[in-house]
C-alpha positions in Angstrom: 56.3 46.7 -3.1 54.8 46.2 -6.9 54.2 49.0 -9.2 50.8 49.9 -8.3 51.7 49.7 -4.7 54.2 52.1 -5.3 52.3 54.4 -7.9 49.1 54.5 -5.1 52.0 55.4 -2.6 53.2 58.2 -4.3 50.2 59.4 -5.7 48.3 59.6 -2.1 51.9 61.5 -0.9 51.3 63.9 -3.9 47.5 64.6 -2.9 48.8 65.3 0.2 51.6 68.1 -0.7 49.2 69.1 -3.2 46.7 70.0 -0.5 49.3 71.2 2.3 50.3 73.8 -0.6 46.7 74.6 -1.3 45.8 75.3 2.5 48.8 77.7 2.2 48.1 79.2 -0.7 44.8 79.7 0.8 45.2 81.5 4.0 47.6 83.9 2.2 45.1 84.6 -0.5 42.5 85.1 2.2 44.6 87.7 3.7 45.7 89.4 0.4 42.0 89.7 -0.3 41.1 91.3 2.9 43.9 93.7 2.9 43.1 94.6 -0.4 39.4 95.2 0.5 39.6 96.7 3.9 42.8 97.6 5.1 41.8 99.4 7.8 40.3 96.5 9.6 43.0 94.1 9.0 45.3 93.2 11.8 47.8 90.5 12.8 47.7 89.4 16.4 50.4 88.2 18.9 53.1 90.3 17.3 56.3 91.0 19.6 57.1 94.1 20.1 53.6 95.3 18.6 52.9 98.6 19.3 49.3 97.9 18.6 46.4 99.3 16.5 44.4 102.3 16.9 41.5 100.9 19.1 38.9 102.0 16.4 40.6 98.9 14.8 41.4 96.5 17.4 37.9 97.1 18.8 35.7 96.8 15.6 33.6 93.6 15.2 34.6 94.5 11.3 38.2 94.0 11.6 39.7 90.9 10.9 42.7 89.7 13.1 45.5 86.9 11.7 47.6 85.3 14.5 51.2 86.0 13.7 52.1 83.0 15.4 50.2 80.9 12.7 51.4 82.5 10.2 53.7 80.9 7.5 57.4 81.7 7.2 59.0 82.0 4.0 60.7 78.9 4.7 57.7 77.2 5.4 56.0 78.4 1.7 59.2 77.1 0.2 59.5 73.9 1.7 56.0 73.3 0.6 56.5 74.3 -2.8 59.6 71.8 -2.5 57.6 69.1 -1.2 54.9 69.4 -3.9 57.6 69.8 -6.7 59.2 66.4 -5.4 56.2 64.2 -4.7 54.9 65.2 -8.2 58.1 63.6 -9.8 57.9 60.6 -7.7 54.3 60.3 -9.1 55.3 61.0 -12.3 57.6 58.1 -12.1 55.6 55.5 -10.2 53.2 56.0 -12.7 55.3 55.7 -15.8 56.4 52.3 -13.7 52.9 50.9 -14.0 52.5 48.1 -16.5 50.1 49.4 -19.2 48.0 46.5 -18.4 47.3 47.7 -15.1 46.9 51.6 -15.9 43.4 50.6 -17.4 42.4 49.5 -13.7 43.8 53.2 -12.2 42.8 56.5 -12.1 46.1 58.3 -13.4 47.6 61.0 -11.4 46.0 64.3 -10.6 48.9 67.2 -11.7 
C-alpha cells in the first residue's frame, strides 16, 4: 500500500471513530439536557428490577423515555475514546508519511 493509500486509510478510519464518539457524546448530552430541563418527565425504560415511575410520568405524552438497554456502558464511552485517541495517531502518522509532493493533491486530516 503507498503513502496516500495508507494516509486515506487511516484518515477515513479516523472519521469514523471521530463520528462513533460524536453519536455518543450526543445521546448523553441529549439526556443531560433533558434531565436538566425537566426532570420529572425523564425516564429510562427496560430497567431490571425497575420499580417504575409514578404513572403521572410514565403516562405523560411530555415525558421522555431512554431504553436502558441502548444505553452506553462506561466501557463502551471508554473504548470509544480509545479508539478515537488511536486512529488519530495513525492519521497523524500516515499523514506525516505522505510525500510533500503529494500533500498538495490531499485534503489534510480533520483533528
Amino acid at each position: 500500500m503507498s503513502a496516500v493509500e495508507d494516509y486515506l486509510q487511516a484518515n477515513s478510519d479516523y472519521e469514523d471513530a471521530k463520528s462513533a464518539l460524536f453519536t455518543l457524546s450526543r445521546s448523553l448530552k441529549e439526556f443531560a439536557d433533558r434531565l436538566e430541563r425537566y426532570p420529572e418527565k425523564t425516564m429510562f425504560s427496560n430497567l431490571s428490577g425497575d420499580k417504575g415511575m409514578p404513572m403521572e410520568v410514565s403516562l405523560s405524552r411530555e415525558t421522555m423515555s431512554f431504553d436502558a438497554n441502548a444505553w452506553p456502558t462506561p466501557l463502551q464511552i471508554h473504548e470509544a475514546i480509545r479508539q478515537r485517541l488511536e486512529a488519530k495517531g495513525r492519521v497523524e502518522t500516515a499523514w506525516r508519511a505522505v510525500p510533500d509532493a503529494l500533500r498538495k493533491s490531499l485534503v489534510p486530516p480533520q483533528i
